[in-house]
HTML snippet that shows the backbone in 3Dmol.js (N, CA, C, O; Angstrom):
<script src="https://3Dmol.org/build/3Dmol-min.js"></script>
<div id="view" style="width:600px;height:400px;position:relative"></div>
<script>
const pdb = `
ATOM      1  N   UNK A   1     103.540-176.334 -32.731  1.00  0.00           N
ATOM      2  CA  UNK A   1     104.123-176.023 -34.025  1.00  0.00           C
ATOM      3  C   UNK A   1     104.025-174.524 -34.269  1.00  0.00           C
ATOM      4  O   UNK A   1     103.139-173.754 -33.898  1.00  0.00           O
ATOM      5  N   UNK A   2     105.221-174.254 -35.032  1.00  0.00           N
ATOM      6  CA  UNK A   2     105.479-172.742 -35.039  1.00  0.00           C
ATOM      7  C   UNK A   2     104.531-172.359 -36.358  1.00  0.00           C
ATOM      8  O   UNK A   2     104.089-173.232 -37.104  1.00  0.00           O
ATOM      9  N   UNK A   3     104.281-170.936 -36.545  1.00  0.00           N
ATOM     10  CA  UNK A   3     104.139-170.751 -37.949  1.00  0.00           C
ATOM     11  C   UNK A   3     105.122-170.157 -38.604  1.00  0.00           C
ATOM     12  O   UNK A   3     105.578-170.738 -39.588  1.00  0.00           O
ATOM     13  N   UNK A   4     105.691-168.807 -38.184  1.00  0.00           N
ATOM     14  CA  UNK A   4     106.583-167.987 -38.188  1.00  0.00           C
ATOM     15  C   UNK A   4     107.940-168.992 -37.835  1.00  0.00           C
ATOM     16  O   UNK A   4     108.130-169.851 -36.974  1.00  0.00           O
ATOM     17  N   UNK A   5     108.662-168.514 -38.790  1.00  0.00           N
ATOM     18  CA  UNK A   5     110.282-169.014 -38.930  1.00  0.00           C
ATOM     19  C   UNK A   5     111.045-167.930 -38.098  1.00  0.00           C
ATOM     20  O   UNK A   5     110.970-166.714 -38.271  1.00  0.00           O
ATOM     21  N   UNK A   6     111.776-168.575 -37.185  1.00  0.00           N
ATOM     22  CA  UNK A   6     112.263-167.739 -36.491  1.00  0.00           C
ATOM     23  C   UNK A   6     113.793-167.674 -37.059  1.00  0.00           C
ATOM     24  O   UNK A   6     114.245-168.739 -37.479  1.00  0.00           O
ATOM     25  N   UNK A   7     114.752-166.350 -37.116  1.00  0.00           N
ATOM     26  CA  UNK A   7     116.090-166.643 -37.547  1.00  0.00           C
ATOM     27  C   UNK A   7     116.896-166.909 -36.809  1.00  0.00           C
ATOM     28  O   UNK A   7     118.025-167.008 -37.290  1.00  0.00           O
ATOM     29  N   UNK A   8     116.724-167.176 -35.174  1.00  0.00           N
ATOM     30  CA  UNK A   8     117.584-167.362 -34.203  1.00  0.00           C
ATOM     31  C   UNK A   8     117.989-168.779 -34.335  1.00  0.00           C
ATOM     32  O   UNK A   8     119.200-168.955 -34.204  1.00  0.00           O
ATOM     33  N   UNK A   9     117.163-169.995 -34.597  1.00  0.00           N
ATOM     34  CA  UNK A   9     117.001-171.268 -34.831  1.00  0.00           C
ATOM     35  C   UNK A   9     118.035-171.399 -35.543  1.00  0.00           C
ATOM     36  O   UNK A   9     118.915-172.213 -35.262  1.00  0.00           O
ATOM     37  N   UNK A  10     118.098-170.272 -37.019  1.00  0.00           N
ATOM     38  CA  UNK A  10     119.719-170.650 -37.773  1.00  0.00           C
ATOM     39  C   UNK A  10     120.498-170.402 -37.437  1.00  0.00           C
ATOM     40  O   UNK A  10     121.601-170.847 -37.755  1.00  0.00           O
ATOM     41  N   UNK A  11     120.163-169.271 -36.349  1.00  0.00           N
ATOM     42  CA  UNK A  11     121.675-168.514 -35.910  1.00  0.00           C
ATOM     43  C   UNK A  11     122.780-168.803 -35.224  1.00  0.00           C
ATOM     44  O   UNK A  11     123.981-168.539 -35.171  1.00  0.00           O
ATOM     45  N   UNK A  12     121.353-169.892 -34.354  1.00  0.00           N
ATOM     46  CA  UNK A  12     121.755-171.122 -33.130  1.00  0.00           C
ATOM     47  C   UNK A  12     122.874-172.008 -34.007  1.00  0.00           C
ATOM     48  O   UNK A  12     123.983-172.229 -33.519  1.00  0.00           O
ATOM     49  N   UNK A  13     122.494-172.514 -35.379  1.00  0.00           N
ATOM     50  CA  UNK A  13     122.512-174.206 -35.769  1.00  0.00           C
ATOM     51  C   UNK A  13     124.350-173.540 -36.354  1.00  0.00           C
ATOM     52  O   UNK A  13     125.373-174.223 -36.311  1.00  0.00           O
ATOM     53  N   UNK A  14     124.246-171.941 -36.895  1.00  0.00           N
ATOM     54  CA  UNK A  14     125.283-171.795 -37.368  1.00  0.00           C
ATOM     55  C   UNK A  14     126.680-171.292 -36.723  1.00  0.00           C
ATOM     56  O   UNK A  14     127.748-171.071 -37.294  1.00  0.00           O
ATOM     57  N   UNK A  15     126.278-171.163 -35.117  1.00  0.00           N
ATOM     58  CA  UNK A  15     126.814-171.041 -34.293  1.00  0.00           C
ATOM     59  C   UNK A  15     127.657-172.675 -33.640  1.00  0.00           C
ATOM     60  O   UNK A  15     128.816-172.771 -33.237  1.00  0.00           O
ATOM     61  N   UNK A  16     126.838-173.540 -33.711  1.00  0.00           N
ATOM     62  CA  UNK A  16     127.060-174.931 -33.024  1.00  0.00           C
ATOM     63  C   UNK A  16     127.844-175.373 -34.737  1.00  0.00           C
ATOM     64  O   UNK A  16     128.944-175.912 -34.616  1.00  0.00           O
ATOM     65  N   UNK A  17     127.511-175.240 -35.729  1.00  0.00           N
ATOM     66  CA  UNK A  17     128.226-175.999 -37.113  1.00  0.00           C
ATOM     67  C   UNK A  17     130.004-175.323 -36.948  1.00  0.00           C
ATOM     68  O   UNK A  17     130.992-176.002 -37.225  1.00  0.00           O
ATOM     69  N   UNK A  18     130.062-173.837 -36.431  1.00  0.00           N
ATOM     70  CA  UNK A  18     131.103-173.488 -36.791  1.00  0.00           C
ATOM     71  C   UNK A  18     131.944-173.539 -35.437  1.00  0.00           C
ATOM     72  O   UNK A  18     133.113-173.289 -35.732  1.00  0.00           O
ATOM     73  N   UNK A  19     131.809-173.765 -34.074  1.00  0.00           N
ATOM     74  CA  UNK A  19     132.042-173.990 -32.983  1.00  0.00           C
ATOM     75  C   UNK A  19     132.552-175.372 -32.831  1.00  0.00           C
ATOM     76  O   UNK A  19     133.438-175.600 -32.007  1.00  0.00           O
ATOM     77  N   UNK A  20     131.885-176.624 -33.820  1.00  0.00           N
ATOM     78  CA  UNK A  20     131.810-178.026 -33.503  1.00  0.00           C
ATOM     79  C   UNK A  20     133.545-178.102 -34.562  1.00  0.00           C
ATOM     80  O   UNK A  20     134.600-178.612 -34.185  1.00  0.00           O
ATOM     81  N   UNK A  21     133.146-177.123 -36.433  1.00  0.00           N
ATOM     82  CA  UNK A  21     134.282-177.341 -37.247  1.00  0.00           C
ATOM     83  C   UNK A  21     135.184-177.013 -36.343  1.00  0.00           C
ATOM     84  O   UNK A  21     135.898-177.884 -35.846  1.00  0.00           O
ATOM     85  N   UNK A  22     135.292-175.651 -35.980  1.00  0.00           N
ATOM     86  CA  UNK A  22     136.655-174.944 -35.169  1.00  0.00           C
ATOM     87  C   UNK A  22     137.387-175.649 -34.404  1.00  0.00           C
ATOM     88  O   UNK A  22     138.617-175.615 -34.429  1.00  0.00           O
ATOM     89  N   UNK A  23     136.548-176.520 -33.474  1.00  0.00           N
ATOM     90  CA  UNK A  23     137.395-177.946 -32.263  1.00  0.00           C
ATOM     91  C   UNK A  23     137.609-179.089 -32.799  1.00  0.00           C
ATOM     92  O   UNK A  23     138.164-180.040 -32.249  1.00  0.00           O
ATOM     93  N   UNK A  24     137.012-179.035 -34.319  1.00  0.00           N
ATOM     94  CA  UNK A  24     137.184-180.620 -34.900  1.00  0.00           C
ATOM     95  C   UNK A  24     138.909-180.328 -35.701  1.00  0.00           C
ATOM     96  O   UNK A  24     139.620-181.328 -35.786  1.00  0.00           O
ATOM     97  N   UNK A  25     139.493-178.940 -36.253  1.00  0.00           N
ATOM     98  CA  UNK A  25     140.363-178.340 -37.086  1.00  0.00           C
ATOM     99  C   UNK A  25     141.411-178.424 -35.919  1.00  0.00           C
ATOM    100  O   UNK A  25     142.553-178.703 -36.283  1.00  0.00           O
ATOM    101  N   UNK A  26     141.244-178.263 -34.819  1.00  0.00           N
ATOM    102  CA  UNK A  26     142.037-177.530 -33.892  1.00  0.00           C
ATOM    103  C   UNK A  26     142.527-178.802 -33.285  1.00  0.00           C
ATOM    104  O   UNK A  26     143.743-178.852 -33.106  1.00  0.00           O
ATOM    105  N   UNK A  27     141.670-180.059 -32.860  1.00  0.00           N
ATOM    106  CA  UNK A  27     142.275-181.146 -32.817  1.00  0.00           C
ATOM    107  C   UNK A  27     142.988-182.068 -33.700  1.00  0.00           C
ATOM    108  O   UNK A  27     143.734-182.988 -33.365  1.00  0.00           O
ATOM    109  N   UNK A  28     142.610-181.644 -35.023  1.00  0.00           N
ATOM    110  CA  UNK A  28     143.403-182.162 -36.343  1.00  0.00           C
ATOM    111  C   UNK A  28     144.821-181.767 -35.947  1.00  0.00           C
ATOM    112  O   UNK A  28     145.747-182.561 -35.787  1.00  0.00           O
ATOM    113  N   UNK A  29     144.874-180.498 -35.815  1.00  0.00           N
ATOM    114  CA  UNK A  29     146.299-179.508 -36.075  1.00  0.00           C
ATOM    115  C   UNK A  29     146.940-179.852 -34.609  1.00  0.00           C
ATOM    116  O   UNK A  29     147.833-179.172 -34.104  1.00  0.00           O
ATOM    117  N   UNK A  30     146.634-180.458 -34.290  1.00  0.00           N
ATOM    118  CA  UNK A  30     147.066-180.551 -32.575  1.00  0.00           C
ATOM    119  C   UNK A  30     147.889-181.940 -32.957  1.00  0.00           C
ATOM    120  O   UNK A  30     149.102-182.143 -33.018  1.00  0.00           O
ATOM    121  N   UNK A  31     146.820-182.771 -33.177  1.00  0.00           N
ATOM    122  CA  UNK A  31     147.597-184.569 -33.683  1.00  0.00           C
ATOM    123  C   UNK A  31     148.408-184.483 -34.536  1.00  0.00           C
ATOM    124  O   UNK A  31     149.486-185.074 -34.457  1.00  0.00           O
ATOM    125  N   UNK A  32     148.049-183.680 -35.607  1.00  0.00           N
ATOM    126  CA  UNK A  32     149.599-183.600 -37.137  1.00  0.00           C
ATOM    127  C   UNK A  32     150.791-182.748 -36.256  1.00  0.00           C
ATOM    128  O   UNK A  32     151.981-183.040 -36.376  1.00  0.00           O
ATOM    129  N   UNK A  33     150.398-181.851 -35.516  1.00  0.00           N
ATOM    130  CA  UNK A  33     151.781-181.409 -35.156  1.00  0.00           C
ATOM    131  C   UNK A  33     152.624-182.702 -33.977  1.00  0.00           C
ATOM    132  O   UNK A  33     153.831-182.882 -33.812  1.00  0.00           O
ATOM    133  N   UNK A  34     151.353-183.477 -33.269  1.00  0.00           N
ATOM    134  CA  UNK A  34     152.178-184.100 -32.142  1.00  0.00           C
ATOM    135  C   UNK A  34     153.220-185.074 -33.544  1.00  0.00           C
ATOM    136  O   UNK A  34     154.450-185.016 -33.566  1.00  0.00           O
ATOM    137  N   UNK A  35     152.481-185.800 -34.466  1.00  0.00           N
ATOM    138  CA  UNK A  35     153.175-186.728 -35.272  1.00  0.00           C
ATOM    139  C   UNK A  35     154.249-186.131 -36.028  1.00  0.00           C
ATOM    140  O   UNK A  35     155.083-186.824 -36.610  1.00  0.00           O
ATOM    141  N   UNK A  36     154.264-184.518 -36.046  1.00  0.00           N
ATOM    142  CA  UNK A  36     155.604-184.377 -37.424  1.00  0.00           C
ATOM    143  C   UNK A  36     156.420-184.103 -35.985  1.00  0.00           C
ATOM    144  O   UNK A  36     157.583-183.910 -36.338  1.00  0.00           O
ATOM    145  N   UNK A  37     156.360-184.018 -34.802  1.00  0.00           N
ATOM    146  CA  UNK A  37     157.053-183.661 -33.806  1.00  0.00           C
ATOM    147  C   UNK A  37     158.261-185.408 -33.453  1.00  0.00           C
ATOM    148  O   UNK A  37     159.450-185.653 -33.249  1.00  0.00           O
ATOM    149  N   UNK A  38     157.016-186.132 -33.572  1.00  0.00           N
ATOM    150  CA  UNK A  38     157.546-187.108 -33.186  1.00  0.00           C
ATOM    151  C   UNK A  38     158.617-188.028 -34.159  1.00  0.00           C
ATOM    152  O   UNK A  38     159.469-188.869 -33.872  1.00  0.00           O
ATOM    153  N   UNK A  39     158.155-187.461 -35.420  1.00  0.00           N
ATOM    154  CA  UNK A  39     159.055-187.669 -36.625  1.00  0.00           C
ATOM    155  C   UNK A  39     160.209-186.871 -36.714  1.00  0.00           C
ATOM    156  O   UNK A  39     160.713-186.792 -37.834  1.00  0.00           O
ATOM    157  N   UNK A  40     160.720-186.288 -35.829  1.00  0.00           N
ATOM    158  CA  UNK A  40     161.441-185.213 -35.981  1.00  0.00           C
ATOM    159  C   UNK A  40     162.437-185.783 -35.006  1.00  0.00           C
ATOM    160  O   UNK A  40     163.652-185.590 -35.037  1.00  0.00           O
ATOM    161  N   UNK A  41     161.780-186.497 -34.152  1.00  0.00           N
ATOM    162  CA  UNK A  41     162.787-186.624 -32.728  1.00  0.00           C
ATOM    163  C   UNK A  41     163.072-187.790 -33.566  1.00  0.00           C
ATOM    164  O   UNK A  41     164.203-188.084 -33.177  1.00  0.00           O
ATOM    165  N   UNK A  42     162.811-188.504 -34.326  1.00  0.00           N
ATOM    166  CA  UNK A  42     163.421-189.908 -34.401  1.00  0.00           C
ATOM    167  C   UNK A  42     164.197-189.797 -35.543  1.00  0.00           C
ATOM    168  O   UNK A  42     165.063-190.668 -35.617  1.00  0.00           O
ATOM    169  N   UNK A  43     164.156-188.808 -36.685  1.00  0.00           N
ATOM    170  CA  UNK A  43     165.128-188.623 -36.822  1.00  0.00           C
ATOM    171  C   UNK A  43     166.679-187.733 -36.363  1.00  0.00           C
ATOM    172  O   UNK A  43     167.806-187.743 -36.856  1.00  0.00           O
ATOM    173  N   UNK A  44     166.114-187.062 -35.278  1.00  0.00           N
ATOM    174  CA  UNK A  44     167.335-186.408 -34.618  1.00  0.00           C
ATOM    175  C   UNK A  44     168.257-187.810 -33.928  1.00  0.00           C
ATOM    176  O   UNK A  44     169.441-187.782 -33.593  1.00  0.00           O
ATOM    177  N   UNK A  45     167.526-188.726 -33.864  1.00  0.00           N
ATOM    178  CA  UNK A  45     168.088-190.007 -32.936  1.00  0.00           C
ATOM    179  C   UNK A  45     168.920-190.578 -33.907  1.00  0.00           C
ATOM    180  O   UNK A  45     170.059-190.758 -33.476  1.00  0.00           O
ATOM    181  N   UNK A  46     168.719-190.985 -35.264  1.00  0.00           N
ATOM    182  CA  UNK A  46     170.037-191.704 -35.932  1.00  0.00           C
ATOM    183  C   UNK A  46     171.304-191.125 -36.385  1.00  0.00           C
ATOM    184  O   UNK A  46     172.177-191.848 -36.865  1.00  0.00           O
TER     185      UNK A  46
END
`;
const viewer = $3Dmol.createViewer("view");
viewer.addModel(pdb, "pdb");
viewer.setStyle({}, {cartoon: {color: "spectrum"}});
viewer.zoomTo();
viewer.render();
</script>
């Protein structure tokens, strides 16, 4: 057990929180574009 708080520990946690959001946003925006894509072709079809 530590005594001293180290700031790397947050630096770590705020590195992995904003690394984990960034690929969680980026796969959002990846699936909404495949679906308005695919909405797009089906209406180019009627």
């Amino acid at each position: 057990m530590r005594e001293a708080l180290n700031q790397w520990d947050y630096v770590i946690a705020a590195y992995v929180v904003g690394i984990g959001a960034l690929i969680a946003v980026t796969i959002w925006a990846w699936q909404s574009m495949r679906r308005a894509e695919r909405r797009r072709d089906e209406v180019k079809r009627r």
